[in-house]
C-alpha positions as CSV (number, residue, x, y, z in Angstrom):
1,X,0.0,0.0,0.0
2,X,1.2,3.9,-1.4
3,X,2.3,6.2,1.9
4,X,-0.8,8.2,0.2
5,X,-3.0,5.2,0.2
6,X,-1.8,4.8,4.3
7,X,-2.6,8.0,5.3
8,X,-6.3,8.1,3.3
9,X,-6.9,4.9,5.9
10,X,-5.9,7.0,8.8
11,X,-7.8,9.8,8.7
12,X,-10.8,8.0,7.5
13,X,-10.2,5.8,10.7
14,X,-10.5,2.5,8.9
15,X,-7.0,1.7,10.8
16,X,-5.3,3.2,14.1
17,X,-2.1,5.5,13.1
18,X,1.2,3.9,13.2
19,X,2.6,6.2,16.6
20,X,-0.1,3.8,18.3
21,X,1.1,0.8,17.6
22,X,4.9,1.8,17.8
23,X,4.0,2.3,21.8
24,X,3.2,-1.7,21.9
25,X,6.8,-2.4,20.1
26,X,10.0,-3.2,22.2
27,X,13.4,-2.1,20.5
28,X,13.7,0.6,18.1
29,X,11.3,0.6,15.2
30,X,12.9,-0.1,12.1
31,X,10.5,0.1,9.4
32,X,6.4,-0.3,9.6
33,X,4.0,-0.4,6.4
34,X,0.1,-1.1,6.6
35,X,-0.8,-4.3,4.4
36,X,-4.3,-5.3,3.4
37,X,-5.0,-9.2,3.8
38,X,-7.7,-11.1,3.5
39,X,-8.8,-10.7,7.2
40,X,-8.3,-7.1,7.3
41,X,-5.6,-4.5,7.3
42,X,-2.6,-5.3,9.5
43,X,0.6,-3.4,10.5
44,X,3.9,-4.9,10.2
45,X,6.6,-3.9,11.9
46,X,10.3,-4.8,11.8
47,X,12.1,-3.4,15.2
48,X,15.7,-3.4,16.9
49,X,15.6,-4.9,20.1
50,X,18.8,-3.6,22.5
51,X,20.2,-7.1,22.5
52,X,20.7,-6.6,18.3
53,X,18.2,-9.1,17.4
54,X,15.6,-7.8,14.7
55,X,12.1,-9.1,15.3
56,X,9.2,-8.7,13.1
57,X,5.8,-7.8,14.5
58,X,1.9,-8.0,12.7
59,X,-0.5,-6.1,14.5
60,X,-4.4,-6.0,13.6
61,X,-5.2,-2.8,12.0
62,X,-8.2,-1.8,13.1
63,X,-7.8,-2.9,16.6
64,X,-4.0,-2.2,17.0
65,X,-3.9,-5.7,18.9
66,X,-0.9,-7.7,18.1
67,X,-1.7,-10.6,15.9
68,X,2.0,-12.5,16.2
């Protein structure tokens, strides 16, 4: 999904904004994009953990509740 396409979601409210769902993430948040599924919408996130380990988060996008 286009950055444009992410923010038309946003501020229609069909999904909660990223800086929500950043607050649920331990480590330094690398990179997050907004994917549409079959279920829904969903937030993945790739973050930094302090121990250098990179771990990959999917978070329901309507809900922000964490998925896996």
């Amino acid at each position: 999904m286009t950055s444009k396409a992410q923010r038309r979601e946003i501020r229609a409210g069909h999904v909660v904004p990223p800086g929500q769902i950043s607050q649920n993430i331990s480590g330094d948040v690398l990179k997050m994009r907004l994917c549409r599924t079959a279920g829904g919408p969903v937030w993945q996130a790739t973050a930094l953990q302090r121990n250098g380990r990179v771990v990959g988060y999917v978070f329901d996008g309507r809900t922000g509740r964490r998925i896996r």
